[in-house]
N, C-alpha and C positions, 0 to 999 in steps of 0.2 A: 783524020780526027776532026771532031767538030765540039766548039766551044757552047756550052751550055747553061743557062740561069736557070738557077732551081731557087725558089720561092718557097719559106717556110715560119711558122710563127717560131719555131724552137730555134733556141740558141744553142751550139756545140761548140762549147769550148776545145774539145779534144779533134775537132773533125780532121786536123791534119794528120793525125794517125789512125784514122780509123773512118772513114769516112764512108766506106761499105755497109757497114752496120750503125750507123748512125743513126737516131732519133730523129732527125732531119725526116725520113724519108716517110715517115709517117702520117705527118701534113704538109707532104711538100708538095707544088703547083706549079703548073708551068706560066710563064708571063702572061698569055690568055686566061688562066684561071684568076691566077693576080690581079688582072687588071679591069677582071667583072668585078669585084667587090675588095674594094684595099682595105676597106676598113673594117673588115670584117674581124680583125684582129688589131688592136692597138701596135706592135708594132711587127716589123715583117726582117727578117734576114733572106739578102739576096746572096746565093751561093754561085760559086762558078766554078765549074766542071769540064773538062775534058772529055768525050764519051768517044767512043771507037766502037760503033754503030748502038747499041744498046747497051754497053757495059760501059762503066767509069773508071777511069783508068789514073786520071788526075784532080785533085782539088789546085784550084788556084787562088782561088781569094772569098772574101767573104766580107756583107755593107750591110750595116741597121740601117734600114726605113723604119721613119715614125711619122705616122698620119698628120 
C-alpha cells in the first residue's frame, strides 16, 4: 500500500464514510499540480489516502491550507 495526498478546493465533511464517491475527486490534484499554482483557489484541503495500486482503500486524515 502506498500513502497518498490528494489536493482539492472542496471540503467533505462526510469523506469518512464515503470517500469513493466524494466530491473531492473532481478537483482534486496531485502535489505537482498543487504546487504549479496554490493559489489558484483561496483555500486548498490536503487529503491522505491509502491506495493499493490505483484503488483507495483508506482515508486517513484530512488539513486546510489557506494561501
Amino acid at each position: 500500500m502506498e500513502i497518498v495526498n490528494v489536493y482539492s478546493p472542496i471540503e467533505d465533511k462526510k469523506i469518512r464514510t464515503n470517500f469513493k464517491d466524494s466530491p473531492i475527486w473532481e478537483k482534486a490534484s496531485t502535489e505537482e499540480e498543487f504546487m504549479e499554482n496554490p493559489k489558484r483557489y483561496p483555500f486548498w484541503y490536503r487529503y491522505t489516502f491509502k491506495f493499493d495500486g490505483t484503488k483507495v482503500v483508506m482515508f486517513t486524515k484530512v488539513k486546510k491550507l489557506a494561501n
